[in-house]
C-alpha positions as CSV (number, residue, x, y, z in Angstrom):
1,X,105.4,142.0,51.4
2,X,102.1,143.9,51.5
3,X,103.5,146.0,48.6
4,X,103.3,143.0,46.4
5,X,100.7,140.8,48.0
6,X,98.1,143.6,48.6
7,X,99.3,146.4,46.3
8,X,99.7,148.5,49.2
9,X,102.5,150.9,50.7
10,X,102.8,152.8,53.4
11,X,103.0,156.8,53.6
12,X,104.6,157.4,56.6
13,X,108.2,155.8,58.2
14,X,107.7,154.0,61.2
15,X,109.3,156.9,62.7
16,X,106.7,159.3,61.6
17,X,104.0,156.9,62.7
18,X,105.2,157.2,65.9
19,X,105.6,160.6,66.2
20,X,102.3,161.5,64.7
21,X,100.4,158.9,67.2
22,X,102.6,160.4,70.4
23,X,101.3,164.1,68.9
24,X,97.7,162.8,68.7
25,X,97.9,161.0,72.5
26,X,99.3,164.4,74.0
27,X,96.8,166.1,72.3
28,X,93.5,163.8,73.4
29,X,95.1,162.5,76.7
30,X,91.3,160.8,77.3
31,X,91.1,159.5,74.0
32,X,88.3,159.9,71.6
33,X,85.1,162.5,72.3
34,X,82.1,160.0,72.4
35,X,79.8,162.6,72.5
């Protein structure tokens, strides 16, 4: 539906989103630097 209604698609698989945003937790287990 976004593909046709917003002319947008996504790069990634749900399964890579996943696995990219459990990498990116275990590597910043307090989140983001605000500094």
């Amino acid at each position: 539906k976004a593909k046709n209604l917003l002319e947008w698609q996504a790069k990634l698989s749900i399964t890579e989103m996943c696995q990219d945003s459990w990498r990116w937790q275990s590597m910043n287990p307090n989140g983001y630097n605000l500094a």
